[in-house]
C-alpha positions as CSV (number, residue, x, y, z in Angstrom):
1,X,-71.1,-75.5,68.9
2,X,-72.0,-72.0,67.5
3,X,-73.2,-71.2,64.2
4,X,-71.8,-67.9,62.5
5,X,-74.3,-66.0,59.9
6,X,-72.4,-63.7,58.1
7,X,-75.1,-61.2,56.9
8,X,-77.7,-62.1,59.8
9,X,-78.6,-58.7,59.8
10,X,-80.0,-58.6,56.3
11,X,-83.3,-59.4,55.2
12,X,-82.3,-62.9,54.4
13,X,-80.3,-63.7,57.1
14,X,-82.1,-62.5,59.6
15,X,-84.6,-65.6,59.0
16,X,-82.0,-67.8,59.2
17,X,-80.8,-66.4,62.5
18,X,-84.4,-66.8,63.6
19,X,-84.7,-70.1,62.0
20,X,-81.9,-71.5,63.7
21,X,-82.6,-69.9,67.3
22,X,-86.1,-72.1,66.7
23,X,-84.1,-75.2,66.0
24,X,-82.1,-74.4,69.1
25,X,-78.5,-74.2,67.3
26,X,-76.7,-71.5,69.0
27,X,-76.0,-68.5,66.2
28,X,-74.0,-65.6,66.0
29,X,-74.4,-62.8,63.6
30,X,-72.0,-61.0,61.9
31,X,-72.7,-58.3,59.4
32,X,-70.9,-54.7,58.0
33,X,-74.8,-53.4,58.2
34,X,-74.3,-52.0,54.6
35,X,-77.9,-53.2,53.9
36,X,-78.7,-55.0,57.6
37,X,-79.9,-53.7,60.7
38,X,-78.4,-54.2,63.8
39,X,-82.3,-54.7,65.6
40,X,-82.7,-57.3,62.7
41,X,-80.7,-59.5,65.4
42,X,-83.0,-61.2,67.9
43,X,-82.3,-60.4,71.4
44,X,-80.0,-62.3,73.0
45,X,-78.0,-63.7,69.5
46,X,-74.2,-62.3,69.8
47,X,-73.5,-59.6,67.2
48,X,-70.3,-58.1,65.8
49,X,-70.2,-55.6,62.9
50,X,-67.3,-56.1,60.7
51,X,-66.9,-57.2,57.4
52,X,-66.2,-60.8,56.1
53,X,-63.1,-59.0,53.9
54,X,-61.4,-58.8,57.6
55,X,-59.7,-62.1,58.2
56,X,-58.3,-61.0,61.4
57,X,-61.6,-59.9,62.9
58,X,-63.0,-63.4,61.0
59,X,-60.3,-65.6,63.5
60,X,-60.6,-63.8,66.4
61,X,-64.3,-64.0,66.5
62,X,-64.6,-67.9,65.1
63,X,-61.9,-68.5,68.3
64,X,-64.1,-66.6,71.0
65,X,-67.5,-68.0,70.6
66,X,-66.3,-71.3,69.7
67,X,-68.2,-71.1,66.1
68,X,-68.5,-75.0,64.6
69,X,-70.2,-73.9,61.4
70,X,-70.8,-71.2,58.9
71,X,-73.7,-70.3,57.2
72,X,-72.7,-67.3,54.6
73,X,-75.0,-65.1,53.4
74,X,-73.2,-61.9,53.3
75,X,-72.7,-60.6,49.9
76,X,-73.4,-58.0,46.9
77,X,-76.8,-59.6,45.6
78,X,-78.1,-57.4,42.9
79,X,-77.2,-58.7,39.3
80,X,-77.9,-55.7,37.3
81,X,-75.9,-53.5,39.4
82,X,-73.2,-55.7,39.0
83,X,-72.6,-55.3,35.7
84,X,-71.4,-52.0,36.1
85,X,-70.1,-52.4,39.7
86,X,-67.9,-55.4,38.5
87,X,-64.9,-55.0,41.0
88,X,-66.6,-54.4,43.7
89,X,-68.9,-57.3,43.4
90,X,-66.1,-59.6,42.9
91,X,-64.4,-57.9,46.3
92,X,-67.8,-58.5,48.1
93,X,-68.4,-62.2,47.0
94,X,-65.2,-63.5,45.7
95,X,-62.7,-62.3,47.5
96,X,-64.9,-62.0,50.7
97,X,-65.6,-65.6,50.6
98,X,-61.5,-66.2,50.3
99,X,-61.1,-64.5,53.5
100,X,-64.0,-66.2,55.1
101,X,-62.5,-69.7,54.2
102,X,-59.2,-68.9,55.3
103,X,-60.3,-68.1,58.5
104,X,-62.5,-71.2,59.3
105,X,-58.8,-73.2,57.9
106,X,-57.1,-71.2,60.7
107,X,-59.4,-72.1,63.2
108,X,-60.3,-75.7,62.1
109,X,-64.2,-74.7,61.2
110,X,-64.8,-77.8,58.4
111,X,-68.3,-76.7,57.4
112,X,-70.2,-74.0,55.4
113,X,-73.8,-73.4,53.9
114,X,-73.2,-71.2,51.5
115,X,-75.8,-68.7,50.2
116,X,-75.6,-69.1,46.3
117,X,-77.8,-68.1,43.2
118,X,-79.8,-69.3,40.5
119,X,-78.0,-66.7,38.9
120,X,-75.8,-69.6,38.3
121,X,-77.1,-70.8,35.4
122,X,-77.6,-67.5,33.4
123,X,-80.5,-68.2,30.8
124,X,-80.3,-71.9,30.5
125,X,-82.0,-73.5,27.0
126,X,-84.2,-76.1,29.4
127,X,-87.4,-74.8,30.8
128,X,-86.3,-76.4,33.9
129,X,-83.3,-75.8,35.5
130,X,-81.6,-78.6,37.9
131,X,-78.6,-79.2,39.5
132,X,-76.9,-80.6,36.1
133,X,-78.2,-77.7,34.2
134,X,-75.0,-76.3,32.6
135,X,-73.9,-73.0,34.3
136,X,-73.4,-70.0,32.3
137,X,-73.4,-66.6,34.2
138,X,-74.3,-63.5,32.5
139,X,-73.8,-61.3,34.7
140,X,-70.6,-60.5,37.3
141,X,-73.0,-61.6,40.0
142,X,-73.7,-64.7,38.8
143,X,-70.1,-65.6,38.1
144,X,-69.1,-64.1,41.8
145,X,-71.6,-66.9,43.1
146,X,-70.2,-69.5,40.7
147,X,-66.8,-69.1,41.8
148,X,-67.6,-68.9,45.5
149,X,-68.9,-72.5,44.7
150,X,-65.5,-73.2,42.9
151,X,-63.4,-72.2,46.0
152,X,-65.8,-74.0,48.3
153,X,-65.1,-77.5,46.2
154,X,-61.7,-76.6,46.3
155,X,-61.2,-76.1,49.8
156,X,-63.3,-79.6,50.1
157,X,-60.0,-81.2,48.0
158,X,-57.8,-79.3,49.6
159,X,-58.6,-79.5,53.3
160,X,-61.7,-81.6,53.7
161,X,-64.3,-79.2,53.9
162,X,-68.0,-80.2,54.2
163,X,-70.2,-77.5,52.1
164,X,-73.2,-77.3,50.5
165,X,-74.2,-74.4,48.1
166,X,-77.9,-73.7,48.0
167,X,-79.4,-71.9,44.4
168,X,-82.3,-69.4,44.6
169,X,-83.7,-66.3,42.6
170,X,-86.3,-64.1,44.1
171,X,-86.7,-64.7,48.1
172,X,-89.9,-62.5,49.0
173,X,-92.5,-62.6,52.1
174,X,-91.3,-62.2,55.7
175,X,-91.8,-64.3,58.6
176,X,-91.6,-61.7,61.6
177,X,-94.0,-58.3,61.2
178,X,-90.0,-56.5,62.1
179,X,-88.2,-57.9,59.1
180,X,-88.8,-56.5,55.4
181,X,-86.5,-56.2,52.6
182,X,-85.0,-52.8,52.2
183,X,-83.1,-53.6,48.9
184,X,-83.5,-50.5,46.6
185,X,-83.1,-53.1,43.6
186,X,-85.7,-55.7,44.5
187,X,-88.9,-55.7,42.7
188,X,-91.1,-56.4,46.1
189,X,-89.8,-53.0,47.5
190,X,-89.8,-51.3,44.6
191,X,-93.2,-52.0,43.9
192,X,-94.1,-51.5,47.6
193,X,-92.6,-48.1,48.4
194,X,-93.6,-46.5,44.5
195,X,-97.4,-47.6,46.0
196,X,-96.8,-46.4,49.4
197,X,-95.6,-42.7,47.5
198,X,-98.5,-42.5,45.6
199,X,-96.2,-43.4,42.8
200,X,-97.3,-46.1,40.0
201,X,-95.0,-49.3,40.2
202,X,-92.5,-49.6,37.4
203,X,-91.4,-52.7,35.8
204,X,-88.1,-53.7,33.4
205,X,-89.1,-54.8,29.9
206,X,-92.1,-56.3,28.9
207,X,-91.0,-57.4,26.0
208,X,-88.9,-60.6,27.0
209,X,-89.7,-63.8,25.2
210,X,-92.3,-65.1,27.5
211,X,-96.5,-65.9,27.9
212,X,-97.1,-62.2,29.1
213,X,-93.5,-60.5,27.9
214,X,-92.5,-60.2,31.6
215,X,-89.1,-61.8,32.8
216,X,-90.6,-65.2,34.5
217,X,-88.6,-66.0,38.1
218,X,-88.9,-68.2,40.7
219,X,-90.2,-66.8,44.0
220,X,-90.0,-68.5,47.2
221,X,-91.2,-67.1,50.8
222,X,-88.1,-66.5,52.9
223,X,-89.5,-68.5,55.6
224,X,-89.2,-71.8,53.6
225,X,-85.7,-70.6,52.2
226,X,-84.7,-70.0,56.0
227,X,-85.9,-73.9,56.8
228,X,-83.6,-75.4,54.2
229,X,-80.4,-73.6,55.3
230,X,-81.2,-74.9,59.1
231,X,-81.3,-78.7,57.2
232,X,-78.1,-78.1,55.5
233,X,-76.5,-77.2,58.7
234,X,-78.5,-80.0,60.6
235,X,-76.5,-82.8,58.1
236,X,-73.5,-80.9,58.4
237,X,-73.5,-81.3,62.0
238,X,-74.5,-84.9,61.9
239,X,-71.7,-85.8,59.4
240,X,-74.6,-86.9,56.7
241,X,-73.9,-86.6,53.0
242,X,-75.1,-83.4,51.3
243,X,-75.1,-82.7,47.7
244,X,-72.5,-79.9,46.6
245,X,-75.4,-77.9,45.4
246,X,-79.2,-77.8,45.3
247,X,-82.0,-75.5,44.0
248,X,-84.5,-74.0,45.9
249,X,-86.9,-73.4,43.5
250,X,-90.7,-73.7,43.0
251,X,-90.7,-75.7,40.0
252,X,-92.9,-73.3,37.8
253,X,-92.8,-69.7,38.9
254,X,-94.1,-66.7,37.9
255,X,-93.9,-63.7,35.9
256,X,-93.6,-60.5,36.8
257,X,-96.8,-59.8,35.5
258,X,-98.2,-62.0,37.9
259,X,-96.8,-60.5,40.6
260,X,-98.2,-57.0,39.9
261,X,-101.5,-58.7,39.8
262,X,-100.8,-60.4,43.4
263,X,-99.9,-57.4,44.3
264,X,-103.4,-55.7,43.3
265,X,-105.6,-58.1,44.8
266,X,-103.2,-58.2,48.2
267,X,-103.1,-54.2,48.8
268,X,-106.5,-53.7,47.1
269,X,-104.9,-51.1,45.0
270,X,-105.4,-50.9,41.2
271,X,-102.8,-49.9,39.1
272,X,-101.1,-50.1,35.4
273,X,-97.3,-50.7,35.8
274,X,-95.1,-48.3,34.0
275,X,-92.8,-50.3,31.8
276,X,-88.9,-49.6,31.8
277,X,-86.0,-50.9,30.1
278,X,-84.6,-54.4,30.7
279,X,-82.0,-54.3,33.2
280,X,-78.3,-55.6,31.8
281,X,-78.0,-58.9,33.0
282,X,-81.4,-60.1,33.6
283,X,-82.3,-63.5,31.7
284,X,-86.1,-63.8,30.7
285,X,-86.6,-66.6,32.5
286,X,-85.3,-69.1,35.0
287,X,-87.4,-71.5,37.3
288,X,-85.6,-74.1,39.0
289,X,-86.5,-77.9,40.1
290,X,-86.6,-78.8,43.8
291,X,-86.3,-82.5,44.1
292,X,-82.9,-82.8,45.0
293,X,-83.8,-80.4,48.3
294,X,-87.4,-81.5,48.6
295,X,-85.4,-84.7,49.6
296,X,-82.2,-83.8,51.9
297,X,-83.3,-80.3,53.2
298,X,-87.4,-80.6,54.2
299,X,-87.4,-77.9,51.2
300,X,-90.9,-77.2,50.2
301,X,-93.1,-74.2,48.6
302,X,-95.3,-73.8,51.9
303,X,-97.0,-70.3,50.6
304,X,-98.6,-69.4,48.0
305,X,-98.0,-66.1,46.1
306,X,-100.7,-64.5,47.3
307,X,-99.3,-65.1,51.1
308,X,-96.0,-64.1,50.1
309,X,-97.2,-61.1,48.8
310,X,-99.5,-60.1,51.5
311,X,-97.1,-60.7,54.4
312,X,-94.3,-58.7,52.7
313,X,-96.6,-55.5,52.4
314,X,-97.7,-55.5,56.1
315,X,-94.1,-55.9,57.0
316,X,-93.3,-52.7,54.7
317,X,-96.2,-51.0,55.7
318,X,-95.1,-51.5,59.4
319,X,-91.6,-50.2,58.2
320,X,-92.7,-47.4,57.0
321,X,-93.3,-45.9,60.2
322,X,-90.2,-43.5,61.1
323,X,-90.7,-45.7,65.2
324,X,-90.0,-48.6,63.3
325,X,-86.8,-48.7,61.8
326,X,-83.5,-48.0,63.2
């Protein structure tokens, strides 16, 4: 009873690997290492570098390690890219996720966690996002996430599958001093290497209908997001109902003005934050309820920003040694 990450050698995924060897569920990783790193993988946790667009590589790999369940995480993440990399995010996440489900319907794998996005809901009218909150993409990202959902609940008509879709925005923090986000379109790196260049932080748009003009997020510590997809495969496995979707989401968030204040009083480095342009595709603000998760998946805000912040720049600063990284 193994369960397959696909992008376990991601920033993301990685804590779930690790999250799941804690829990003692048998993983397997397997990532294309476009934006992973193979010494992301614990030792000892079966890796395979291939890509989830390779449904023969998909079935022979689900056949020899005897995988049960699959927790999907690879993808293209980054929504303003997106919108000008349209076809290949649709390759990555929509097509990618075709593949992926026609191989666990080959090999008779009836359950998936699948890695979605608050993106879902593109700028939703309601301060608070939940699970009913209409959903209204605005960006190729978003609607590569939504229909990944779609094909999920249609696979569930189709051939019984069991799947949950869990929703978040902004996963910072790291659990483990050897895993750090690498994204070159995160703000949390961003903001880390420009400080770690000498280089003042820049920021997109501060003038976005909002307390302090800065886009307002949610932003949960990876730890806690890594918890809740171990819980979602936990029900799974037990055959318990699951909801076809739930937000991870901190219930009030914060703006990106906030952050560049955590992120003074964390590196004790002052700065004034260049302001760009607004990135394409980037609502002003989205913050997600929790309730739904708080009660099926143990889900919970178990850091506060300052924390998140803090344990993110060590991890980065420990990157940033040349030894460090593969």
């Amino acid at each position: 009873m193994t369960w397959l990450v696909t992008g376990g050698a991601g920033y993301i995924g990685s804590h779930v690997v690790r999250a799941l060897r804690e829990a003692e569920l048998p993983a397997l990783v397997l990532d294309d290492l476009s934006t992973g790193f193979e010494n992301f993988v614990p030792a000892g946790v079966p890796f395979v570098r291939g890509s989830i667009l390779d449904g023969e590589l998909l079935v022979r790999v689900m056949q020899q390690h005897h995988v049960s369940g699959v927790i999907h995480v690879a993808g293209f993440k980054y929504a303003g890219v997106s919108v000008t990399r349209p076809l290949h995010t649709y390759e990555q996440n929509v097509t990618g996720t075709a593949t992926l489900l026609a191989a666990m319907e080959s090999c008779a794998v009836d359950r998936i966690v699948f890695s979605s996005s608050a993106a879902v809901y593109g700028t939703p009218d309601s301060e608070l996002v939940t699970e009913e909150t209409p959903r209204v993409p605005q960006s190729p990202y978003g609607e590569s996430k939504l229909i990944g959902e779609w094909l999920l609940a249609d696979q569930a008509v189709a051939r019984g599958l069991r799947h949950t879709s869990l929703r978040y925005f902004n996963v910072v923090g790291s659990a483990s001093l050897e895993l750090y986000d690498a994204s070159p379109h995160n703000l949390f790196p961003l903001v880390f290497a420009a400080l770690l260049d000498g280089r003042i932080p820049r920021i997109n748009g501060d003038d976005y209908p909002t307390p302090d003009g800065t886009a307002v997020r949610d932003y949960i510590h990876v730890a806690d997001l890594a918890a809740s997809h171990v819980a979602a495969a936990r029900r799974l496995d037990a055959g318990e109902p699951v909801e076809p979707a739930y937000n991870l989401g901190s219930g009030a968030g914060s703006s990106v003005g906030d952050i560049m204040r955590a992120v003074q009083d964390a590196t004790g480095i002052r700065f004034t934050p260049d302001i760009g342009q607004r990135r394409p595709g980037d609502p002003a603000r989205i913050v997600a309820a929790g309730e739904l998760a708080a009660r099926d998946l143990n889900w919970t805000m178990r850091h506060t920003l300052r924390e998140m912040v803090e344990s993110q720049w060590i991890a980065t600063r420990r990157a940033s040694q040349p030894s460090e990284r593969d």
